[in-house]
C-alpha positions as CSV (number, residue, x, y, z in Angstrom):
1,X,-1.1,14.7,-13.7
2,X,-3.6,15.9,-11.1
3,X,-1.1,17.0,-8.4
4,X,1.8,17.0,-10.1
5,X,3.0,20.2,-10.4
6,X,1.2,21.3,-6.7
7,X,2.0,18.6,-4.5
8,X,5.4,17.0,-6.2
9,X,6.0,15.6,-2.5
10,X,3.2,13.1,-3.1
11,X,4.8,11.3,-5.3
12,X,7.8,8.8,-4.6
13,X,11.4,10.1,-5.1
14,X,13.4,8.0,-7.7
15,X,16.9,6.9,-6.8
16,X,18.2,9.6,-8.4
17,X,16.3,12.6,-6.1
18,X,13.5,13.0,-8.4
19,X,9.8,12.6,-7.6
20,X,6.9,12.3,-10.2
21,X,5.7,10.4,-13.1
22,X,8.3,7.7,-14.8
23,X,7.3,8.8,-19.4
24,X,5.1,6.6,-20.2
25,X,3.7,5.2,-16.8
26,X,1.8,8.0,-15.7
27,X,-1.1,5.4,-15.0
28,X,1.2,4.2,-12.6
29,X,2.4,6.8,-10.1
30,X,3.9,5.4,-6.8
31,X,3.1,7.9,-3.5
32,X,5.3,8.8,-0.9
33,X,3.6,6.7,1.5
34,X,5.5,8.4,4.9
35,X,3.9,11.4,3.4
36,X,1.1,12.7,5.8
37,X,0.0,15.0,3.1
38,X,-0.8,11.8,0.7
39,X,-3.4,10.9,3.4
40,X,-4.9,14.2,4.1
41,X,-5.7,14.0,0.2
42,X,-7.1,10.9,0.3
43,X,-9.4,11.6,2.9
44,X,-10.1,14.9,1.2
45,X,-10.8,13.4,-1.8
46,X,-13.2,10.8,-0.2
47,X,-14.6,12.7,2.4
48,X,-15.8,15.6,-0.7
49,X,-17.2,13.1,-3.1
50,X,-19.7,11.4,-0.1
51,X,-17.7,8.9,2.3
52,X,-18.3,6.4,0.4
53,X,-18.5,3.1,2.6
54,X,-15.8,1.2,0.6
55,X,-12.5,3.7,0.0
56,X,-10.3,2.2,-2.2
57,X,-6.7,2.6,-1.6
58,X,-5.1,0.0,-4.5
59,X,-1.7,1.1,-5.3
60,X,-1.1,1.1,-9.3
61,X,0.5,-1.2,-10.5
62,X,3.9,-1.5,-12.0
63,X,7.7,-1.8,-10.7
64,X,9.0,1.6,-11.2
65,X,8.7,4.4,-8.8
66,X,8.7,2.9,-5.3
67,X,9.7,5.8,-3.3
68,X,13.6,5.8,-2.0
69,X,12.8,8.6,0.8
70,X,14.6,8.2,4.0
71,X,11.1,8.0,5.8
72,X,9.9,5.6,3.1
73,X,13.0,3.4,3.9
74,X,12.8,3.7,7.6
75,X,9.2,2.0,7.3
76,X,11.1,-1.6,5.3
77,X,12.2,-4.0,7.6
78,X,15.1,-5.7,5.1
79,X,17.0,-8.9,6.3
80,X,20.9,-8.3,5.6
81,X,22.1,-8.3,2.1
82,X,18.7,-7.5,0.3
83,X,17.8,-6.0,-2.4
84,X,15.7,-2.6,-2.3
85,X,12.3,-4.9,-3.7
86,X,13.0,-7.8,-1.7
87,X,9.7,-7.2,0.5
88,X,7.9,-3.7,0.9
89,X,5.0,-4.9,2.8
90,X,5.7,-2.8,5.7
91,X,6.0,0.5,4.4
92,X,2.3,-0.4,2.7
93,X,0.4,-1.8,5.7
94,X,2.0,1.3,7.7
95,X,0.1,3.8,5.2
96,X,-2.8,1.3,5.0
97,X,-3.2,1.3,9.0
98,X,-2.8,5.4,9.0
99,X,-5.3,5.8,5.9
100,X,-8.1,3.4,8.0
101,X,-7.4,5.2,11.1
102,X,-8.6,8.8,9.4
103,X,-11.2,7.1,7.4
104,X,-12.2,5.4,10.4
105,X,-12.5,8.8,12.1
106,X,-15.0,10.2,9.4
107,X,-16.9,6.9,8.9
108,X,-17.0,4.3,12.0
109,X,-18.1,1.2,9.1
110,X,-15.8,2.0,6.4
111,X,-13.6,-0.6,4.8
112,X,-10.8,0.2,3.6
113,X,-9.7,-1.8,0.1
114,X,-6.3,-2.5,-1.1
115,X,-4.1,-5.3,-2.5
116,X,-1.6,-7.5,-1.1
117,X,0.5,-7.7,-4.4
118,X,4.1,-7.1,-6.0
119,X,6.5,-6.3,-3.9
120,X,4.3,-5.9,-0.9
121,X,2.2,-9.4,-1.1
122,X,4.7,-11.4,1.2
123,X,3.4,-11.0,5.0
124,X,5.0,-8.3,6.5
125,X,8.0,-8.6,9.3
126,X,7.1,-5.6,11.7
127,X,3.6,-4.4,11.0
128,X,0.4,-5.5,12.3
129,X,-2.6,-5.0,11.0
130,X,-4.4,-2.7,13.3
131,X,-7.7,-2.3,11.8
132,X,-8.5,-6.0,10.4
133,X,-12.4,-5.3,10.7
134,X,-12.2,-1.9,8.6
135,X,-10.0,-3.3,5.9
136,X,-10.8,-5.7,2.5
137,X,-7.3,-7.3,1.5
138,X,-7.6,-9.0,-2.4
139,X,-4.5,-10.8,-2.2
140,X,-2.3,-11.8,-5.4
141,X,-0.1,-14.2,-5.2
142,X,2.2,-15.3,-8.3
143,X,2.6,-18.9,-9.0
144,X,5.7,-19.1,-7.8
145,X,4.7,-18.1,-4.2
146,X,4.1,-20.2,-1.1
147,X,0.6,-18.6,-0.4
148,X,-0.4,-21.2,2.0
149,X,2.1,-20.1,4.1
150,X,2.0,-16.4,3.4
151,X,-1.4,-16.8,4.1
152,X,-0.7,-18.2,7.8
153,X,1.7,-15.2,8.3
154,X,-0.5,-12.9,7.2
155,X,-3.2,-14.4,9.7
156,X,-0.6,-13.8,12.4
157,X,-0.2,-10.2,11.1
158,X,-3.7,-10.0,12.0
159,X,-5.5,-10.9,8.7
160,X,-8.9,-11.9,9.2
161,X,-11.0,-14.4,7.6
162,X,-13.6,-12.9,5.7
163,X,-11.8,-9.6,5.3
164,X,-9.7,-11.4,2.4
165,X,-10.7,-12.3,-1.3
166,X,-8.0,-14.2,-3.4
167,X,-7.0,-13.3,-6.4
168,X,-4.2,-15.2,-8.0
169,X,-1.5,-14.1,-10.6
170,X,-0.6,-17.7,-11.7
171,X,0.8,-16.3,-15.2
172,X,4.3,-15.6,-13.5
């Protein structure tokens, strides 16, 4: 609701050409993550309320509103015949590397905090992490995940040990 009717841009863009908050799921807004504005606000936001040393970056939760954008789908490395949620890791540890460079530029010992979770918990195919000493992951793995093996990928993504907390969704 806060930047809504401002800065529409930030938001993701549905399918059907239309960014903003799904009815009912405003709690869950999804950004545009190519959006270089969505970073300038977080860094904004952050840098006015004290630079914090821990700057949280968890996306919300939820399935709906994972931005279509063509920059958005340029960042998704998809395997042939997959589906649009089949692995969005890359388009998040893009934005999560361009959020810790800024912050990183403000504040040399911040960490930057996100998940690994939904559709963006498997290890991503093209990223690295480029920042692993600036950056807290809590991953989430469901029970029906390999996360032993994720885990190993994400290791060879440049996951750290000690920059990692599990935190496991065994309900699904």
């Amino acid at each position: 609701d806060r930047y809504l009717k401002d800065h529409p841009e930030y938001f993701g863009l549905d399918p059907y050409g239309r960014r903003g908050l799904h009815e009912g799921r405003s709690g869950r807004a999804k950004l545009c993550l190519s959006n270089d504005g969505c970073i300038d606000q977080i860094i904004s936001n952050w840098t006015s309320s004290g630079t914090n040393r821990f700057l949280n970056i968890c996306p919300n939760d939820g399935s709906l509103g994972f931005c279509h954008c063509e920059k958005c789908l340029a960042l998704d490395e998809r395997r042939p015949g997959e589906g649009f949620y089949a692995n969005l890791t890359d388009r998040y540890l893009n934005f999560w590397n361009r959020v810790t460079a800024r912050a990183l530029a403000v504040r040399s010992d911040v960490k930057v905090v996100t998940y690994i979770y939904s559709y963006y918990r498997h290890p991503p195919r093209r990223e690295k992490i480029q920042f692993p000493d600036s950056m807290l992951f809590g991953i989430v793995p469901s029970g029906l995940d390999d996360y032993v093996s994720d885990l190993e990928n994400w290791k060879k993504a440049g996951l750290k040990g000690g920059t990692f907390f599990m935190r496991p969704n065994f309900t699904a």
